[in-house]
Phi, psi and omega in degrees: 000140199271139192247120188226106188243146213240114181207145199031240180267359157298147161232170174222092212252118198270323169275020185249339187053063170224156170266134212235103159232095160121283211159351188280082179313152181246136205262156181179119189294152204288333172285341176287307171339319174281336162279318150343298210290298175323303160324304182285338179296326174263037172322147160070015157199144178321126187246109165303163209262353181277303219271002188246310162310306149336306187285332168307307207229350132101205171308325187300144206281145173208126158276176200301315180298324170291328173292317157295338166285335175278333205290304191321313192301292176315311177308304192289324177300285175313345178097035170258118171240356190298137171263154178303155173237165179296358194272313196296335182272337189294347188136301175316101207243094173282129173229146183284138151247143196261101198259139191287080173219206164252213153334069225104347199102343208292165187257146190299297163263220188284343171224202159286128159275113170232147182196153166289111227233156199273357175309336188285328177288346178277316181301338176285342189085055182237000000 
């Protein structure tokens, strides 16, 4: 079953492996998609830049600047153009909700899922 999640004016179609804005696909290189994926997938808690990298990029040596350059890529694919501010590292995490569903609108499982996903922190610069 095609995994489709759905925040603000995005989706995220996990079997098309694309991003979605407004109905529009976003040309986005395939690790942002994956970094996307990680992200929304670890809802209701902060994903450290070691563990987004493992799961991203596995063994392979990435600097700290290739990981900033997708977080960048993803913000801006998403409408986040805001730069962080220091209020924002203080604690404060806005987050989107996100909804779960399959194909079409179809609900994935038995139901609709909805939770607040750590997504908010990628557009804020966390």
């Amino acid at each position: 079953m095609t995994t489709v999640y759905r925040f603000a004016d995005c989706e995220l179609d996990l079997d098309q492996f694309e991003l979605r804005r407004d109905g529009c696909v976003v040309h986005v290189e395939p690790q942002v998609i994956e970094v996307l994926s990680y992200l929304i997938s670890h809802p209701q808690r902060l994903v450290t830049r070691e563990e987004l990298l493992d799961a991203v990029w596995g063994d392979r040596f990435v600097s700290a600047s290739a990981l900033a350059s997708r977080l960048m890529q993803a913000r801006k694919a998403v409408g986040g153009h805001r730069r962080p501010t220091a209020g924002d590292r203080d604690g404060a995490r806005p987050r989107l909700p996100v909804r779960r569903s399959g194909r079409g609108g179809a609900p994935a499982d038995a139901g609709v899922r909805q939770h607040r996903a750590t997504a908010g922190a990628l557009l804020h610069g966390r």
